[in-house]
PyMOL CGO cylinders between C-alpha atoms (Angstrom):
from pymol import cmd
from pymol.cgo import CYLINDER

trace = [
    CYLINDER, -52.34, 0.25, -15.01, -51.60, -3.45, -13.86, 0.3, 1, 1, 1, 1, 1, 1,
    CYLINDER, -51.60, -3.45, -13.86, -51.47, -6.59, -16.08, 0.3, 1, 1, 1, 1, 1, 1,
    CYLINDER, -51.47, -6.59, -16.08, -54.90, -7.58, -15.04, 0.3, 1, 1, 1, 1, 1, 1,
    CYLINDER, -54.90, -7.58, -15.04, -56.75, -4.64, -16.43, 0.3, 1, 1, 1, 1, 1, 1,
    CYLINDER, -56.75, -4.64, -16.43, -55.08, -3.92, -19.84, 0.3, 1, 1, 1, 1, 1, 1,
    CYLINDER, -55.08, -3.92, -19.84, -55.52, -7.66, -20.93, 0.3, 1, 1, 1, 1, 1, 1,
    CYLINDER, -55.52, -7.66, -20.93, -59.63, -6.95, -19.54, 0.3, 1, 1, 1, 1, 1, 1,
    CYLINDER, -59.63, -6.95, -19.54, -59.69, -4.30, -21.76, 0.3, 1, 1, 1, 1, 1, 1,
    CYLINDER, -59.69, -4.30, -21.76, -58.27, -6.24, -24.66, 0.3, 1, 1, 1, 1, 1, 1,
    CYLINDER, -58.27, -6.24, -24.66, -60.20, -9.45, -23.94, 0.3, 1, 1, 1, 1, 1, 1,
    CYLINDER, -60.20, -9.45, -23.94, -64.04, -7.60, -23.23, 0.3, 1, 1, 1, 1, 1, 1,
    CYLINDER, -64.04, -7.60, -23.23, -63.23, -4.09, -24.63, 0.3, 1, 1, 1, 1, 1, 1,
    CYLINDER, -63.23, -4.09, -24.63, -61.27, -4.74, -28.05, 0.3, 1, 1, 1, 1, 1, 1,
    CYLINDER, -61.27, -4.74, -28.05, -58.75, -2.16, -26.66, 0.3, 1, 1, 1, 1, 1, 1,
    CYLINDER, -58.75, -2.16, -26.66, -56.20, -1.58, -29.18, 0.3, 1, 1, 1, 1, 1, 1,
    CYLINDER, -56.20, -1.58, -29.18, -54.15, 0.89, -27.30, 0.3, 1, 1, 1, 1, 1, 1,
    CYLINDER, -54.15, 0.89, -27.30, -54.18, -2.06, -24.31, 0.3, 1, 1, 1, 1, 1, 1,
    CYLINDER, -54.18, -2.06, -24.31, -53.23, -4.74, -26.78, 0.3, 1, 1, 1, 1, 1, 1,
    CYLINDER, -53.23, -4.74, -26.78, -50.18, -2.05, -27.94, 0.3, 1, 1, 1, 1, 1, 1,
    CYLINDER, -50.18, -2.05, -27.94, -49.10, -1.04, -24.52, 0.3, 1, 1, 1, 1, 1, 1,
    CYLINDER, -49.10, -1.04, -24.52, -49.05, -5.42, -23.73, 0.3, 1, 1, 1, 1, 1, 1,
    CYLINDER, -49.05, -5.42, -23.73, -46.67, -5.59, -26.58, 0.3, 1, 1, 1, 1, 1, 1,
    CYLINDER, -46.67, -5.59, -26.58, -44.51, -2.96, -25.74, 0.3, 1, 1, 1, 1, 1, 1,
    CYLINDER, -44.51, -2.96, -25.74, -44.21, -4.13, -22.04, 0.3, 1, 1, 1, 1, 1, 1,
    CYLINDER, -44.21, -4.13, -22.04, -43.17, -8.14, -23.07, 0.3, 1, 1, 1, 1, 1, 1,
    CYLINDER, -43.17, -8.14, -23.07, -41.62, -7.61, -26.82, 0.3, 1, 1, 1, 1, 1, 1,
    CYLINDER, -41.62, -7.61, -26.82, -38.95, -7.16, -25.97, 0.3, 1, 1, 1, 1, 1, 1,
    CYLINDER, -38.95, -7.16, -25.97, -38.15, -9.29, -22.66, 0.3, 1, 1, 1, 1, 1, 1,
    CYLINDER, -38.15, -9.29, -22.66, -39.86, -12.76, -24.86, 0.3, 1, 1, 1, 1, 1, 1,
    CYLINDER, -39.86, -12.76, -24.86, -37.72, -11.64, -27.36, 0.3, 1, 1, 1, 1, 1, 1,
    CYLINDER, -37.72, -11.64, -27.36, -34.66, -12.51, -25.03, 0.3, 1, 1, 1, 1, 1, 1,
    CYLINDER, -34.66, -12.51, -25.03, -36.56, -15.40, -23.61, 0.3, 1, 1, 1, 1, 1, 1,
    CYLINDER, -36.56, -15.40, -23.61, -36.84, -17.02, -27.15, 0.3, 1, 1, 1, 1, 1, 1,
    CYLINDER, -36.84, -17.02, -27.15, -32.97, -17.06, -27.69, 0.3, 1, 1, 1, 1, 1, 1,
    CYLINDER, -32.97, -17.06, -27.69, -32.30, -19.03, -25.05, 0.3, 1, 1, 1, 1, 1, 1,
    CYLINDER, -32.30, -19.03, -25.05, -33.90, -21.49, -27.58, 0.3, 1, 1, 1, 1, 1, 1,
    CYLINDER, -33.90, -21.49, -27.58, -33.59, -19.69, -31.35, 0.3, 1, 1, 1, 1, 1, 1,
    CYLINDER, -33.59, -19.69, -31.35, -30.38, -18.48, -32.14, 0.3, 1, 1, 1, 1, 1, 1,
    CYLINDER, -30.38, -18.48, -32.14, -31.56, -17.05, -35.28, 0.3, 1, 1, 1, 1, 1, 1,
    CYLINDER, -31.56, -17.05, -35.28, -32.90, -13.35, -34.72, 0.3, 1, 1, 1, 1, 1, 1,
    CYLINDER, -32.90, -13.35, -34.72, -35.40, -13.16, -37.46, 0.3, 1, 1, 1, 1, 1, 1,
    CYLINDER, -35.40, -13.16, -37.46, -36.89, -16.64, -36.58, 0.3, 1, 1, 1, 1, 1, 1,
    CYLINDER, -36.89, -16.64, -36.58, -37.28, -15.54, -32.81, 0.3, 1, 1, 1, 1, 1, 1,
    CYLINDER, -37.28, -15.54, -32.81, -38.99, -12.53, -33.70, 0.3, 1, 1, 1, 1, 1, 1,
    CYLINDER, -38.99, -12.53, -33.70, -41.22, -14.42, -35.59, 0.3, 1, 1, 1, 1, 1, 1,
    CYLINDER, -41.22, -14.42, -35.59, -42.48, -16.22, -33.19, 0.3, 1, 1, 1, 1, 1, 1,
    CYLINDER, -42.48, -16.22, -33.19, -42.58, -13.51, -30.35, 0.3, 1, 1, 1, 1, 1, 1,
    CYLINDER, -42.58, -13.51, -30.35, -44.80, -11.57, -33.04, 0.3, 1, 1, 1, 1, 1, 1,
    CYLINDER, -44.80, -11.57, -33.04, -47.18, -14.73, -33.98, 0.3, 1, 1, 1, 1, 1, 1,
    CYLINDER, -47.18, -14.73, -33.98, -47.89, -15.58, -30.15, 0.3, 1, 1, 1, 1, 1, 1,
    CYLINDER, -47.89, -15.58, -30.15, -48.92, -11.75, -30.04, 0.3, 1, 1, 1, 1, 1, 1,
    CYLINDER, -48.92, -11.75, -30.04, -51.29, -11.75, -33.09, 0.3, 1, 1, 1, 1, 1, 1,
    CYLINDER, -51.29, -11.75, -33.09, -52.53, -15.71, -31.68, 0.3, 1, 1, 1, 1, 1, 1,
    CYLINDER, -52.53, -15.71, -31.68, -53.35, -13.63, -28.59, 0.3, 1, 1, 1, 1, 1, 1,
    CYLINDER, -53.35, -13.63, -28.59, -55.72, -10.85, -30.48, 0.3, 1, 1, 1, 1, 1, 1,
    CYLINDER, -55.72, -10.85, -30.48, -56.91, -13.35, -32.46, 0.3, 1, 1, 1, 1, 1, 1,
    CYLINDER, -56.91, -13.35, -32.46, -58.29, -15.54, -29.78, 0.3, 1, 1, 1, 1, 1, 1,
    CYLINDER, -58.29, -15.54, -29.78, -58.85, -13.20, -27.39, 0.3, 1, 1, 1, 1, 1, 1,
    CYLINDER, -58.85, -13.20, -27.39, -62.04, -14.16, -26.77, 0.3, 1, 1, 1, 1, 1, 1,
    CYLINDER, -62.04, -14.16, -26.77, -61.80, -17.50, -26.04, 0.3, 1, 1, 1, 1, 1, 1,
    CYLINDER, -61.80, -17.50, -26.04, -58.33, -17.87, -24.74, 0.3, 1, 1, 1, 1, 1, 1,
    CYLINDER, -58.33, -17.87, -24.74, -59.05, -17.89, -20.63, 0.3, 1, 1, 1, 1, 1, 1,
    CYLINDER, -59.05, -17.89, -20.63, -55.90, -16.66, -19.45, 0.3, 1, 1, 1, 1, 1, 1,
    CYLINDER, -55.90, -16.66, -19.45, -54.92, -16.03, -15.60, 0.3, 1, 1, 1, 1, 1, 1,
    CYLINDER, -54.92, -16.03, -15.60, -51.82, -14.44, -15.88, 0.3, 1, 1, 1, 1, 1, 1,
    CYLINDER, -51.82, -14.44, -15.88, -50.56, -12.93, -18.87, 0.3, 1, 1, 1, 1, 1, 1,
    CYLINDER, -50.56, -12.93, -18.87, -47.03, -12.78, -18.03, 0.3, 1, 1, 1, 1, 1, 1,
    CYLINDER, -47.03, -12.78, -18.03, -47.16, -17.17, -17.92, 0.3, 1, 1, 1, 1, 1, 1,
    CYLINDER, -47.16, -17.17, -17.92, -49.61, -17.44, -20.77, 0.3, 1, 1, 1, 1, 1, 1,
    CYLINDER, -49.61, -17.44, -20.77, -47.07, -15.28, -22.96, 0.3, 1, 1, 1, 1, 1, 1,
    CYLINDER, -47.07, -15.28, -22.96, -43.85, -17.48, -21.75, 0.3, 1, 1, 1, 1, 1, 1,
    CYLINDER, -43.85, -17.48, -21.75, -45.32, -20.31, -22.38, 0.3, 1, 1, 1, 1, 1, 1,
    CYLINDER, -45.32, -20.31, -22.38, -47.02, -19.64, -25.76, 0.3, 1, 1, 1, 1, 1, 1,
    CYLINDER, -47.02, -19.64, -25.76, -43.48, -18.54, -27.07, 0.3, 1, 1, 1, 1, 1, 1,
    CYLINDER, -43.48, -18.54, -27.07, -41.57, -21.28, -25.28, 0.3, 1, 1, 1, 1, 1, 1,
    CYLINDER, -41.57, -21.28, -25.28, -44.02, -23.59, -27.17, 0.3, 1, 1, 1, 1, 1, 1,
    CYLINDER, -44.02, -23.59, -27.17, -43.61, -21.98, -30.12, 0.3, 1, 1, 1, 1, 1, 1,
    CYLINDER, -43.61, -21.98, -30.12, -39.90, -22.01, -29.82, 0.3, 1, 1, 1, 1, 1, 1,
    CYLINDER, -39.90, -22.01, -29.82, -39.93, -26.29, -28.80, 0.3, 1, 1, 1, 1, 1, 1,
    CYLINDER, -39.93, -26.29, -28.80, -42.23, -26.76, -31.68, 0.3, 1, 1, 1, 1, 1, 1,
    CYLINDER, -42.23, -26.76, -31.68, -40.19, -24.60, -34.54, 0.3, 1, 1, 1, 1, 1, 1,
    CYLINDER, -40.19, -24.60, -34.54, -37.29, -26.61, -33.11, 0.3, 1, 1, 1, 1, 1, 1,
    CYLINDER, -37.29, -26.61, -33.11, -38.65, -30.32, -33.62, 0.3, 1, 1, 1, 1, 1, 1,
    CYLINDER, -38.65, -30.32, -33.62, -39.99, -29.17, -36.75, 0.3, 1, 1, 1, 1, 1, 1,
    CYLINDER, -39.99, -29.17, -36.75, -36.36, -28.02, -37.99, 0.3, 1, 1, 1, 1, 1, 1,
    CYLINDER, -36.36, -28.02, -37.99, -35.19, -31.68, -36.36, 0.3, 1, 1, 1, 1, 1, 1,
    CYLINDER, -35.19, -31.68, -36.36, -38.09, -33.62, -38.25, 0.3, 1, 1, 1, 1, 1, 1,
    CYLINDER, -38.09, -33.62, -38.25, -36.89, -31.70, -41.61, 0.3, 1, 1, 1, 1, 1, 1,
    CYLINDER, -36.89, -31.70, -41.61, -33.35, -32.63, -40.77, 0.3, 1, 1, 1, 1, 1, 1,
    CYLINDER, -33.35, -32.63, -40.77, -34.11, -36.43, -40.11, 0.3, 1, 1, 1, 1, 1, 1,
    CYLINDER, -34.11, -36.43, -40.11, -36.03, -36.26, -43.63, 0.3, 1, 1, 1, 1, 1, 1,
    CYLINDER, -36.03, -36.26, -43.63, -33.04, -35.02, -45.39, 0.3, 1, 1, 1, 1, 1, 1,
    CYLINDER, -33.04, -35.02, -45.39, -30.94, -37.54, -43.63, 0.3, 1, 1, 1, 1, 1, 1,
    CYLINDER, -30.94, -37.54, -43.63, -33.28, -39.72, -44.66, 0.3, 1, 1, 1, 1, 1, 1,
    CYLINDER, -33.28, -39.72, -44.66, -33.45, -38.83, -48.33, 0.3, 1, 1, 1, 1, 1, 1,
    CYLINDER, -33.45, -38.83, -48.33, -29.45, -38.30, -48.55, 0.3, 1, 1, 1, 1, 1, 1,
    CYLINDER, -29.45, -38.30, -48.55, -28.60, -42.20, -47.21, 0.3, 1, 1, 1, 1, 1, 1,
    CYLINDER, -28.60, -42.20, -47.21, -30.91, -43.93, -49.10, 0.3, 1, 1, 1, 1, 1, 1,
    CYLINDER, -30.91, -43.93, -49.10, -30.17, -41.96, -52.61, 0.3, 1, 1, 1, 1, 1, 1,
    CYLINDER, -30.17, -41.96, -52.61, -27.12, -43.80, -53.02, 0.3, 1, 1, 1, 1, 1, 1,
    CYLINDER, -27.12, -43.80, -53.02, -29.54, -46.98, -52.47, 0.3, 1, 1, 1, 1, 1, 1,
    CYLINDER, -29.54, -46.98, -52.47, -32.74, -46.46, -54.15, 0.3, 1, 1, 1, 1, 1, 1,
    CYLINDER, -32.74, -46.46, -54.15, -33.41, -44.66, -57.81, 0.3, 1, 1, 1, 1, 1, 1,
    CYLINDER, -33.41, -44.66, -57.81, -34.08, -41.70, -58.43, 0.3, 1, 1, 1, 1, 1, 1,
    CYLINDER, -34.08, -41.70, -58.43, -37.62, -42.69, -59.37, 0.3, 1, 1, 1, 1, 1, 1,
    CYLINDER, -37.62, -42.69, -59.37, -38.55, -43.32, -55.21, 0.3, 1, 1, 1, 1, 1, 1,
    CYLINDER, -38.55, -43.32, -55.21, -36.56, -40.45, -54.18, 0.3, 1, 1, 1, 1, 1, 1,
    CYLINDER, -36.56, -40.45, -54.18, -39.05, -38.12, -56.29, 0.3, 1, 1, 1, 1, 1, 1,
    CYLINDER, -39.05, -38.12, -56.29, -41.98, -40.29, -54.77, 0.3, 1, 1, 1, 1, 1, 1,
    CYLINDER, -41.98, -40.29, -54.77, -40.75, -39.52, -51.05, 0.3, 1, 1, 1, 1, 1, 1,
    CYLINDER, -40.75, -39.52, -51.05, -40.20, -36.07, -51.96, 0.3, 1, 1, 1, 1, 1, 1,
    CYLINDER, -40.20, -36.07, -51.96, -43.35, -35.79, -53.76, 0.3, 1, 1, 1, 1, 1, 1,
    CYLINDER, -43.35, -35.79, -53.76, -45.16, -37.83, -50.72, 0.3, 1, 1, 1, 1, 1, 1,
    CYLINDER, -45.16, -37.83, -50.72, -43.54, -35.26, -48.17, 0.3, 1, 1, 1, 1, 1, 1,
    CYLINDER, -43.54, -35.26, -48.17, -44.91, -32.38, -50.38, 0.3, 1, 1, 1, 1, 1, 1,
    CYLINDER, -44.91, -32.38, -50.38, -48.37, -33.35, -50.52, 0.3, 1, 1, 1, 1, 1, 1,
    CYLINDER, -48.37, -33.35, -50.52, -48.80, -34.11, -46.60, 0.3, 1, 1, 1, 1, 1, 1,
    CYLINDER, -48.80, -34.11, -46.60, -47.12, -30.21, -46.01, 0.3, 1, 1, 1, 1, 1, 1,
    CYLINDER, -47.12, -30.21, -46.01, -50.07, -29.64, -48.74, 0.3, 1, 1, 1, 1, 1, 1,
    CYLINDER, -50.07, -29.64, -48.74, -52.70, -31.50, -46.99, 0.3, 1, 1, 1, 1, 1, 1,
    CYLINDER, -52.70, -31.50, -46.99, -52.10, -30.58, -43.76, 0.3, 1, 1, 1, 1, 1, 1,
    CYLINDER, -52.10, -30.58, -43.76, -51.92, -26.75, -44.73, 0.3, 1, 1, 1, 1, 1, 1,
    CYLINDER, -51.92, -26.75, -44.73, -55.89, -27.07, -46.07, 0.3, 1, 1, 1, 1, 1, 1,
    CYLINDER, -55.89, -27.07, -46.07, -56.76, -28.06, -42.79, 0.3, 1, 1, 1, 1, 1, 1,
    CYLINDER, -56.76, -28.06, -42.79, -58.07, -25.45, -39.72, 0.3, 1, 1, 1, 1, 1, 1,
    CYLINDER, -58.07, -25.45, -39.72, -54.89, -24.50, -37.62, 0.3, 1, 1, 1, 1, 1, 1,
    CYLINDER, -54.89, -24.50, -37.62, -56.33, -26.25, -34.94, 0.3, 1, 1, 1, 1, 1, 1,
    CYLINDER, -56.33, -26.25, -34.94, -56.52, -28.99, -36.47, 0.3, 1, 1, 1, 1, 1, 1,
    CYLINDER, -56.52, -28.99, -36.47, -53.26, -29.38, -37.94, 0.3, 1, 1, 1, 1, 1, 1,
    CYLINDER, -53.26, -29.38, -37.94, -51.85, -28.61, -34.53, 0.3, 1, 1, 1, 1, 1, 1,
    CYLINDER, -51.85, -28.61, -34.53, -53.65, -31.40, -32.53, 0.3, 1, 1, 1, 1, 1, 1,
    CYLINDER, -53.65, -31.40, -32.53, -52.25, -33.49, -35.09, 0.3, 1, 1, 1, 1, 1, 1,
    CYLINDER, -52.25, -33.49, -35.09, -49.16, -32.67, -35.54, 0.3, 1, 1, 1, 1, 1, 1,
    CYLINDER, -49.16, -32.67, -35.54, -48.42, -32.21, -31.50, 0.3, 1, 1, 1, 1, 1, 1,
    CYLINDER, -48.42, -32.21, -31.50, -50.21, -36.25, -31.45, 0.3, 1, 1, 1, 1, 1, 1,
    CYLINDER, -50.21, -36.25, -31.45, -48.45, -37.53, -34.29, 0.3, 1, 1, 1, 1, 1, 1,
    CYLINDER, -48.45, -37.53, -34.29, -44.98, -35.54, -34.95, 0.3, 1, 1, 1, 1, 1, 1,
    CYLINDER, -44.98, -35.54, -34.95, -44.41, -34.29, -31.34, 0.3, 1, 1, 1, 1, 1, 1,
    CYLINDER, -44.41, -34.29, -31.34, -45.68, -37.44, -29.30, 0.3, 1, 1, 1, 1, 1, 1,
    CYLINDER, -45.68, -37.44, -29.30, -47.34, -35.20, -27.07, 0.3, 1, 1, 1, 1, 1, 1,
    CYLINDER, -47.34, -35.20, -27.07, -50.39, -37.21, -25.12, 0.3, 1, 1, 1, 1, 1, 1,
    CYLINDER, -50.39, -37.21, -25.12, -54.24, -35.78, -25.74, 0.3, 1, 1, 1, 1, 1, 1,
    CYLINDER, -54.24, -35.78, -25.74, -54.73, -34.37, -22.02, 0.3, 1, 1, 1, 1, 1, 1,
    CYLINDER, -54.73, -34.37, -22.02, -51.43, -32.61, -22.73, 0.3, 1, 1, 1, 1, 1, 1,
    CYLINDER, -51.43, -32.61, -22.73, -52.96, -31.57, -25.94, 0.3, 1, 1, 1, 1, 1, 1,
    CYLINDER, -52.96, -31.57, -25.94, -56.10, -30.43, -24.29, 0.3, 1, 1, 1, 1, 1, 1,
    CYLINDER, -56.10, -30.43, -24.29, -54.67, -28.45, -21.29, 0.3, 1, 1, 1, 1, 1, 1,
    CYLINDER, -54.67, -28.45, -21.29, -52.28, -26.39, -23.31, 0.3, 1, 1, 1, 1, 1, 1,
    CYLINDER, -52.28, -26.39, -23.31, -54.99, -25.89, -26.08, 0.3, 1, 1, 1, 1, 1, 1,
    CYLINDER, -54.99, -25.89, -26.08, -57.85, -25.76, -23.39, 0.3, 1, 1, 1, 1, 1, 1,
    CYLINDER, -57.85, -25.76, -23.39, -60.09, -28.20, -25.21, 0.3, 1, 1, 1, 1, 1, 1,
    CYLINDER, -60.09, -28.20, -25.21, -61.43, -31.46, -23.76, 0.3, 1, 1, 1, 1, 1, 1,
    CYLINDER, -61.43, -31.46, -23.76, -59.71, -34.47, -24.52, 0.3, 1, 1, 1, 1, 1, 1,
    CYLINDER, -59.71, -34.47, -24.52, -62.37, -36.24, -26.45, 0.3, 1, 1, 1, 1, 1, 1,
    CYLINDER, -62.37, -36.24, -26.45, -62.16, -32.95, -28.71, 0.3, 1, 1, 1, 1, 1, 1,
    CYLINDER, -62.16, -32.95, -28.71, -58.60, -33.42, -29.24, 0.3, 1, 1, 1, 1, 1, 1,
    CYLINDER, -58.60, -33.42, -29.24, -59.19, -36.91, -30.12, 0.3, 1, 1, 1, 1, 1, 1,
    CYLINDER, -59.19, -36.91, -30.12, -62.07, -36.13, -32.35, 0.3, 1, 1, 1, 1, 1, 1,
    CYLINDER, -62.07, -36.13, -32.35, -60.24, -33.39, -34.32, 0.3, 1, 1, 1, 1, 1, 1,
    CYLINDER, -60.24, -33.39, -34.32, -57.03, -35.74, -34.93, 0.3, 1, 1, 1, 1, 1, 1,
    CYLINDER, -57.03, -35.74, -34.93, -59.22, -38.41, -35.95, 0.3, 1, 1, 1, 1, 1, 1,
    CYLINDER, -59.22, -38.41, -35.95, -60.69, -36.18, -39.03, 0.3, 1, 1, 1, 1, 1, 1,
    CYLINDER, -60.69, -36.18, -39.03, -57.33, -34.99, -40.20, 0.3, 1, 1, 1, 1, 1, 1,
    CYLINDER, -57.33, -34.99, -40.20, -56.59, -38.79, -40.35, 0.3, 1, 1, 1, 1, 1, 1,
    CYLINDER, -56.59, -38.79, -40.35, -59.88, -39.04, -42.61, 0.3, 1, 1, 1, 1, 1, 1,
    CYLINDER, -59.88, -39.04, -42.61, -59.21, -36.42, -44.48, 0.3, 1, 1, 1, 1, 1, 1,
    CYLINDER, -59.21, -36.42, -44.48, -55.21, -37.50, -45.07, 0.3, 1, 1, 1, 1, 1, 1,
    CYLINDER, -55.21, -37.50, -45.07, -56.60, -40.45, -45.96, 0.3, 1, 1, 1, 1, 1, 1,
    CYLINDER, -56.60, -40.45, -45.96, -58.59, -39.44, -48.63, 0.3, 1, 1, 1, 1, 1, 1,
    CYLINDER, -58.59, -39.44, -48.63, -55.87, -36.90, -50.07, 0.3, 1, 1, 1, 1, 1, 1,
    CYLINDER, -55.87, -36.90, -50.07, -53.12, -39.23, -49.91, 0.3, 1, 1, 1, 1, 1, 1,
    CYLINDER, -53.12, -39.23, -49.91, -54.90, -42.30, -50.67, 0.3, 1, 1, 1, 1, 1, 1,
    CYLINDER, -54.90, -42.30, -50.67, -52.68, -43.90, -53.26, 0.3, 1, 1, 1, 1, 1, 1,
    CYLINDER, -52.68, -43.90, -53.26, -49.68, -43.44, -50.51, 0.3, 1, 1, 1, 1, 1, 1,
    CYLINDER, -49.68, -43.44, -50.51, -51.50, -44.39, -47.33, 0.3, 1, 1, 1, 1, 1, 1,
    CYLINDER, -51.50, -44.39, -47.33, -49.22, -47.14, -46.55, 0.3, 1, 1, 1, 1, 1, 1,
    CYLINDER, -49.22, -47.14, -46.55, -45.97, -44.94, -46.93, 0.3, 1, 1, 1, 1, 1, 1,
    CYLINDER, -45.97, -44.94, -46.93, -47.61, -42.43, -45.39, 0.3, 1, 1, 1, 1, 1, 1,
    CYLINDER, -47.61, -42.43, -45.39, -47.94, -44.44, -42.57, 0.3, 1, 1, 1, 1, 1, 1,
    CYLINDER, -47.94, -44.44, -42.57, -44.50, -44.91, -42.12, 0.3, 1, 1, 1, 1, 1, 1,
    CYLINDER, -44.50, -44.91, -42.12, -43.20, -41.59, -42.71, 0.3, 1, 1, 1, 1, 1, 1,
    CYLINDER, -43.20, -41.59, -42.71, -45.84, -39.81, -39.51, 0.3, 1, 1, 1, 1, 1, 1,
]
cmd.load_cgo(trace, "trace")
């Protein structure tokens, strides 16, 4: 059975036994793929096995043409965005360790605290969401890059980073202006 048909049957028929027989043909090559970015075993196959249950869960309205590119791609995405999430935590803790010595201990809690509550907020939010916003804000990725790897429109990409902005604002209202510096 070729490519086309098993992901057919997962897609329009719910076909489990496709779905299986998908992730037994590409666990293990994606696997390899991801340490070429992730050195870390466990975190790799993490991330092969969440762009495999992203897949189910949106089978139906994912519109993939070739299931071989939409499964390198999802991973080496994956892999980029664990990585400049791991180098955004870094910076932070860079951040936090140089200016101890120079502020109190009083506004390190607060930045702690501050970083705390935007992981908080953020995490209430609908995955999609948090993703536009995070690719936007943290990665500095443009909307139409947004929209063709999510396929949304642009104005939907815009619209959806616009209400996490709302709704940060109204969670983190008494640190909006640090906020602002910190994203």
């Amino acid at each position: 059975m070729d490519l086309d048909q098993l992901l057919e049957k997962v897609v329009n028929l719910d076909d489990e036994k496709a779905f299986e027989q998908l992730f037994q043909l590409f666990y293990s090559p994606l696997q390899n793929y991801a340490k070429r970015y992730i050195h870390n075993q466990s975190v790799y196959e993490d991330i092969v096995q969440e762009v495999f249950v992203s897949l189910w869960e949106n089978r139906k309205t994912l519109h993939i043409v070739s299931v071989r590119n939409y499964l390198l791609v999802s991973v080496r995405n994956h892999c980029l965005n664990f990585l400049k999430k791991e180098g955004l935590t870094y910076r932070y803790q860079e951040f936090v360790l140089k200016t101890a010595s120079q502020k109190n201990n009083e506004d390190l809690y607060l930045l702690t605290e501050l970083y705390e509550m935007l992981d908080k907020a953020l995490a209430k939010l609908p995955e999609t969401y948090r993703m536009i916003f995070e690719k936007h804000r943290i990665e500095k990725m443009s909307y139409e890059d947004i929209a063709e790897e999510l396929h949304i429109s642009v104005r939907t990409a815009k619209r959806y980073k616009c209400y996490v902005m709302d709704v940060l604002k109204k969670e983190l209202k008494d640190y909006l202006t640090l906020m602002m510096l910190i994203i």
